[in-house]
PDBQT receptor file of N, H, CA, C and O in Angstrom, charges set to zero:
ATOM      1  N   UNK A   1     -40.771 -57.385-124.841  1.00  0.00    +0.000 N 
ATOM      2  CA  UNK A   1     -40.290 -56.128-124.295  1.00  0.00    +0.000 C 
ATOM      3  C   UNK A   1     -41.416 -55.462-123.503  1.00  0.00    +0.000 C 
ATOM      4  O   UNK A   1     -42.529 -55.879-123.823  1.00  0.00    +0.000 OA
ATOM      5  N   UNK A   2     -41.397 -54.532-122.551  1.00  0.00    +0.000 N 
ATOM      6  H   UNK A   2     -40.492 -54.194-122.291  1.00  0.00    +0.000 HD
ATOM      7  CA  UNK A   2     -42.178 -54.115-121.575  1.00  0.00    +0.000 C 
ATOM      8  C   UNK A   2     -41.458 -52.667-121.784  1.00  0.00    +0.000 C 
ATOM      9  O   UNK A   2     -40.356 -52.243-122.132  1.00  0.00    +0.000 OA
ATOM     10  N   UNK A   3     -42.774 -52.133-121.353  1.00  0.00    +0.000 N 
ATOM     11  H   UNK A   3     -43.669 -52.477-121.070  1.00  0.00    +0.000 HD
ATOM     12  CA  UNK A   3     -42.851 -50.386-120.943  1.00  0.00    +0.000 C 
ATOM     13  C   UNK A   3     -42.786 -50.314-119.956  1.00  0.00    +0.000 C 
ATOM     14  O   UNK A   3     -43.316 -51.094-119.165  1.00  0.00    +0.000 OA
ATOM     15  N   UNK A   4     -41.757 -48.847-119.525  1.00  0.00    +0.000 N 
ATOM     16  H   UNK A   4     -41.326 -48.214-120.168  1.00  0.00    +0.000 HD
ATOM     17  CA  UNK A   4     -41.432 -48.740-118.342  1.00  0.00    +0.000 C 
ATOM     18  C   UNK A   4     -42.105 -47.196-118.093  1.00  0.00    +0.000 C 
ATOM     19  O   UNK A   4     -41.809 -46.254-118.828  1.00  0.00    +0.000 OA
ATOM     20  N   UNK A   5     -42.878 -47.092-117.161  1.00  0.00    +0.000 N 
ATOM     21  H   UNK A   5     -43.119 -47.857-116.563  1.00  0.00    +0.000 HD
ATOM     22  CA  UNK A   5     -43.082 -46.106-116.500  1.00  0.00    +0.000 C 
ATOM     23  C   UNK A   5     -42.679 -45.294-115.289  1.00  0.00    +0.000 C 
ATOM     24  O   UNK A   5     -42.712 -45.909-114.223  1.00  0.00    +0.000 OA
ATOM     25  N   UNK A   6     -42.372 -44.250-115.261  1.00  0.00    +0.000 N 
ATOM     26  H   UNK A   6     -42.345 -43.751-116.127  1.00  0.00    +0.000 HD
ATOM     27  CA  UNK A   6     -41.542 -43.186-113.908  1.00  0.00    +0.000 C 
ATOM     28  C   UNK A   6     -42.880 -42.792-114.137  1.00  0.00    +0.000 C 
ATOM     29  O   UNK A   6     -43.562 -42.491-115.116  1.00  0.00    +0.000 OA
ATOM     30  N   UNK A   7     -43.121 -42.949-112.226  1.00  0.00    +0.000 N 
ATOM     31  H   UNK A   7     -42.567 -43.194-111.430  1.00  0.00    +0.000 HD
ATOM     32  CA  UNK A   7     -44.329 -41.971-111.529  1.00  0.00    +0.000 C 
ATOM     33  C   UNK A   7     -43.429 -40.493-110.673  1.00  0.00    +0.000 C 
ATOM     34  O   UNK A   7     -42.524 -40.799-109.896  1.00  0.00    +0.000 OA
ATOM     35  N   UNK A   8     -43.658 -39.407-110.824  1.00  0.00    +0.000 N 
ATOM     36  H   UNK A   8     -44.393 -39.158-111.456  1.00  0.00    +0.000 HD
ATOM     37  CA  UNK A   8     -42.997 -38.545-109.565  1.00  0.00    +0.000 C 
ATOM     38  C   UNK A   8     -43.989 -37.511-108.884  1.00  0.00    +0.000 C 
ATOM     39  O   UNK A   8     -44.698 -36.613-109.339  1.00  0.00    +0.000 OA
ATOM     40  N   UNK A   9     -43.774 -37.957-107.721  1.00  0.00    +0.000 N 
ATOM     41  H   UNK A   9     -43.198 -38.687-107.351  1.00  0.00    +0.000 HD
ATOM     42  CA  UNK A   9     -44.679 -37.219-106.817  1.00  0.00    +0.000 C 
ATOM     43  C   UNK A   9     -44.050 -36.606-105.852  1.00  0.00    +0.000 C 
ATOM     44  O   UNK A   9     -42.832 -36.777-105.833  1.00  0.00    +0.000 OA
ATOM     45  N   UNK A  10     -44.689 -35.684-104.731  1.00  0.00    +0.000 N 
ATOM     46  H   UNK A  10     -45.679 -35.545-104.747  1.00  0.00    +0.000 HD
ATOM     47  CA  UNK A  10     -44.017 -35.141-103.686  1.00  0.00    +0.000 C 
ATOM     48  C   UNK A  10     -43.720 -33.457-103.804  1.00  0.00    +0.000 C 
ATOM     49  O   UNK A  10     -44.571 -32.699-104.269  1.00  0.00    +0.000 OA
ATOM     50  N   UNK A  11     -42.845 -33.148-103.481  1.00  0.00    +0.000 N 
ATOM     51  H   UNK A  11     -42.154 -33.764-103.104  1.00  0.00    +0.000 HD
ATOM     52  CA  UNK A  11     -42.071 -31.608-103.676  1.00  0.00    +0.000 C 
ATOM     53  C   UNK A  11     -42.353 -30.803-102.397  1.00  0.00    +0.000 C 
ATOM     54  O   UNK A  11     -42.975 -31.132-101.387  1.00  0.00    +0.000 OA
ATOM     55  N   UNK A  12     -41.785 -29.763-102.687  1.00  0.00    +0.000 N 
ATOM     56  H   UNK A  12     -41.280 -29.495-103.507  1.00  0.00    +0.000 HD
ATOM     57  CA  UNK A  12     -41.757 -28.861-101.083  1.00  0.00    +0.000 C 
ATOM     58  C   UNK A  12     -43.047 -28.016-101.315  1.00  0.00    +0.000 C 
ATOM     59  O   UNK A  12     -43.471 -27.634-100.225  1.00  0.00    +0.000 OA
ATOM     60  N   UNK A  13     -43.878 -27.558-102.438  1.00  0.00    +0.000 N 
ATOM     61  H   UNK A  13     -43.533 -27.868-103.323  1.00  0.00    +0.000 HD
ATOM     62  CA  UNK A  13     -45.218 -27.072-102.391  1.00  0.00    +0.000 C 
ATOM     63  C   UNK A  13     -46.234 -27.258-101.802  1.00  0.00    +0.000 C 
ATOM     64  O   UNK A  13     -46.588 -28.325-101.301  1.00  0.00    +0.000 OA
ATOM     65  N   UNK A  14     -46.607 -26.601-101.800  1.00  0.00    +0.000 N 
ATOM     66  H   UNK A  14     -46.319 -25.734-102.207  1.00  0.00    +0.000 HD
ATOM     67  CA  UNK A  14     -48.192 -26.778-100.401  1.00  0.00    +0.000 C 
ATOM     68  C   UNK A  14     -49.050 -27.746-101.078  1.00  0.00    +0.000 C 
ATOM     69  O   UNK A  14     -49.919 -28.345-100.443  1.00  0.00    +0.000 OA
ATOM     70  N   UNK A  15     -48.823 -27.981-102.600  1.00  0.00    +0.000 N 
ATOM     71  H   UNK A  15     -48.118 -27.495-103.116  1.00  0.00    +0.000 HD
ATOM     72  CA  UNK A  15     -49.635 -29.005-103.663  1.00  0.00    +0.000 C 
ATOM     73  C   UNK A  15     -48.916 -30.429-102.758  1.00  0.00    +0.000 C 
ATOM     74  O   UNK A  15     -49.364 -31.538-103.046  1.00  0.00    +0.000 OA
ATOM     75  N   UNK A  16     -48.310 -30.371-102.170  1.00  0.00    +0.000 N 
ATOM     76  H   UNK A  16     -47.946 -29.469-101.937  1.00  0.00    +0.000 HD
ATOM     77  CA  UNK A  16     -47.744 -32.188-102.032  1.00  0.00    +0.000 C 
ATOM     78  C   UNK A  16     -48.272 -32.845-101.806  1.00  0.00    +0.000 C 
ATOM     79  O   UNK A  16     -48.038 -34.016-102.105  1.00  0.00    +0.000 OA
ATOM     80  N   UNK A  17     -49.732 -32.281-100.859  1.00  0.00    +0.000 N 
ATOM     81  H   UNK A  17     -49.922 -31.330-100.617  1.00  0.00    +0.000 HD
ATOM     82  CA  UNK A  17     -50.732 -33.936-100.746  1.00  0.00    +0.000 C 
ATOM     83  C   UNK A  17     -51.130 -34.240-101.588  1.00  0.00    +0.000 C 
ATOM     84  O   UNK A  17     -51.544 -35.394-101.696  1.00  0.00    +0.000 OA
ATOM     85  N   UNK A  18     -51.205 -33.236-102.722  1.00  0.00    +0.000 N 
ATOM     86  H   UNK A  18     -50.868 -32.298-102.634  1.00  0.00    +0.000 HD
ATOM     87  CA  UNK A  18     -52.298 -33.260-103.843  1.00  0.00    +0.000 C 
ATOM     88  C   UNK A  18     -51.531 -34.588-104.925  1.00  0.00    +0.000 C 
ATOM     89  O   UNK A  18     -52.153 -35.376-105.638  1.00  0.00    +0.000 OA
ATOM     90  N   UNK A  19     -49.974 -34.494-104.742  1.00  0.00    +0.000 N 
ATOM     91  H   UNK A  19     -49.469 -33.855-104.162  1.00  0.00    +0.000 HD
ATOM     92  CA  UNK A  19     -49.147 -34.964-105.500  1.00  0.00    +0.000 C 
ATOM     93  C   UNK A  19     -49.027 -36.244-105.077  1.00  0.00    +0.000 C 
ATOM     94  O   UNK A  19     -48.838 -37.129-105.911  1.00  0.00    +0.000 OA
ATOM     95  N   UNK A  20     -49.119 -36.532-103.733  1.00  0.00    +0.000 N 
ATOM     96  H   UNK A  20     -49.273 -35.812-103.056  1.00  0.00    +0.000 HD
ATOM     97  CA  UNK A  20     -48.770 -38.029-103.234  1.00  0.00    +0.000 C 
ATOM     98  C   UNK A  20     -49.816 -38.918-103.703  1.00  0.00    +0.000 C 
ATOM     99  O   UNK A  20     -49.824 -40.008-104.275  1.00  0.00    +0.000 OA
ATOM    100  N   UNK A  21     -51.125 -37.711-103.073  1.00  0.00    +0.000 N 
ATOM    101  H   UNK A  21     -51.118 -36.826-102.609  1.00  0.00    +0.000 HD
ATOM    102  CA  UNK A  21     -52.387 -38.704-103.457  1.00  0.00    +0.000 C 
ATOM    103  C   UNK A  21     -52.769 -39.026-104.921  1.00  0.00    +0.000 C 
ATOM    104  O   UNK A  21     -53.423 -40.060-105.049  1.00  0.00    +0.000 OA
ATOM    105  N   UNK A  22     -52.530 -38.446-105.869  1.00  0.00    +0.000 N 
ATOM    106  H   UNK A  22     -51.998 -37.605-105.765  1.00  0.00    +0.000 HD
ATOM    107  CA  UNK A  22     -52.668 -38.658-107.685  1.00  0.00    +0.000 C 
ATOM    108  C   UNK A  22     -51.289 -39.741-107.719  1.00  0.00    +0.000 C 
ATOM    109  O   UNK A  22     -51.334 -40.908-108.108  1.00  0.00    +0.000 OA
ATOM    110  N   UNK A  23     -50.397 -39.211-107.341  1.00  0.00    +0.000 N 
ATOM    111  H   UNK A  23     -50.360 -38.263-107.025  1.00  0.00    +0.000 HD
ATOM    112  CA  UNK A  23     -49.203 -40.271-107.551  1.00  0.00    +0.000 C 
ATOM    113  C   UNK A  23     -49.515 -41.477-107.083  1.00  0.00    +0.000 C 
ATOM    114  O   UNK A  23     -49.480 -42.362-107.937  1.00  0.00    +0.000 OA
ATOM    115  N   UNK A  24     -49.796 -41.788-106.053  1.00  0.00    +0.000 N 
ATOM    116  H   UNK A  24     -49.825 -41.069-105.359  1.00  0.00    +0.000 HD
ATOM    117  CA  UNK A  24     -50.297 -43.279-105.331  1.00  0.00    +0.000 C 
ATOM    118  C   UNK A  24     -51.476 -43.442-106.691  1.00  0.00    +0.000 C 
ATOM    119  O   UNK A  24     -51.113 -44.203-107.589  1.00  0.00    +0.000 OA
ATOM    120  N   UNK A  25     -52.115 -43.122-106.768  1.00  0.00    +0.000 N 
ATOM    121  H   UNK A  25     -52.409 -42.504-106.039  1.00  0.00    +0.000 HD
ATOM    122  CA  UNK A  25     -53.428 -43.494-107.536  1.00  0.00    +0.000 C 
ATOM    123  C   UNK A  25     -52.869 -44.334-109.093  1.00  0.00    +0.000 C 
ATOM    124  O   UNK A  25     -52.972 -45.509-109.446  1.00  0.00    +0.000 OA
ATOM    125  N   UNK A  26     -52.327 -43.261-109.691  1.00  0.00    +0.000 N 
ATOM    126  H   UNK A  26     -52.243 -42.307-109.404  1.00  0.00    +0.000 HD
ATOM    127  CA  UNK A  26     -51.321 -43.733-110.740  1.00  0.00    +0.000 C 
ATOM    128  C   UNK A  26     -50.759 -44.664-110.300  1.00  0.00    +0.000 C 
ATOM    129  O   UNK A  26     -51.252 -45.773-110.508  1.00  0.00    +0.000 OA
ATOM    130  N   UNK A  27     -49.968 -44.589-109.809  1.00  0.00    +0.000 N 
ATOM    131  H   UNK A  27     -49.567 -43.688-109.640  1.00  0.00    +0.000 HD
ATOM    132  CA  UNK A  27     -49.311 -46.318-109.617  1.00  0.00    +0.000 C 
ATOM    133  C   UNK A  27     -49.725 -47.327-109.164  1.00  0.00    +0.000 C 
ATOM    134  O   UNK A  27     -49.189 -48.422-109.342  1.00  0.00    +0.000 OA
ATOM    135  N   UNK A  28     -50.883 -47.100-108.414  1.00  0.00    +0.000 N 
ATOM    136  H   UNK A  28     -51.318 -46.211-108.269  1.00  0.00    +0.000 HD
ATOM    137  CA  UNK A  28     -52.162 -48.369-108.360  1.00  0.00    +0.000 C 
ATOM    138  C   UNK A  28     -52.603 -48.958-109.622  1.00  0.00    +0.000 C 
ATOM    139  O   UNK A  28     -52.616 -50.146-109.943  1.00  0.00    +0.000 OA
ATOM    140  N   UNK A  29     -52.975 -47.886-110.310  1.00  0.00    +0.000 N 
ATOM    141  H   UNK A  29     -52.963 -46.920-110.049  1.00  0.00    +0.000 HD
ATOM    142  CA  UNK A  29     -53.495 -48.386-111.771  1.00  0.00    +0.000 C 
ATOM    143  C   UNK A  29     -52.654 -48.636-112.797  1.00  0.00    +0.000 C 
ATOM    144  O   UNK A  29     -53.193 -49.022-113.835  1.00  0.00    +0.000 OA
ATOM    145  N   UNK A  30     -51.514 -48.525-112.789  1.00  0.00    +0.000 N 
ATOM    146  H   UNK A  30     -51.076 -48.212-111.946  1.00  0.00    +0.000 HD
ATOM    147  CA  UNK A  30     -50.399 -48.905-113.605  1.00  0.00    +0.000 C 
ATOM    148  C   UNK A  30     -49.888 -50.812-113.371  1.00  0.00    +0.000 C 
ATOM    149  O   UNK A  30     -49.640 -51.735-114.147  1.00  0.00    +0.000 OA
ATOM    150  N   UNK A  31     -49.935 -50.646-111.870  1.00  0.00    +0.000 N 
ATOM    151  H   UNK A  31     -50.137 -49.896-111.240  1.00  0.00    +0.000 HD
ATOM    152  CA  UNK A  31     -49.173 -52.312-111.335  1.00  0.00    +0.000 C 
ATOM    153  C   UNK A  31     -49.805 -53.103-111.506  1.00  0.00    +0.000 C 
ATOM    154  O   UNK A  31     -49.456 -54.247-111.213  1.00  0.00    +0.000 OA
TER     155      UNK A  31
């Protein structure tokens, strides 16, 4: 059996680069 992980990034906040770029990062190190 395997773990499944949800990454979510993005949104309409002025934070969104902040969110893409941690989100990409996370899912680099997850795959």
């Amino acid at each position: 059996m395997t773990d499944k992980i949800a990454v979510l990034l993005g949104g309409t906040s002025a934070e969104r680069e902040v969110s893409l770029n941690s989100g990409a990062a996370g899912v680099s190190r997850t795959a």
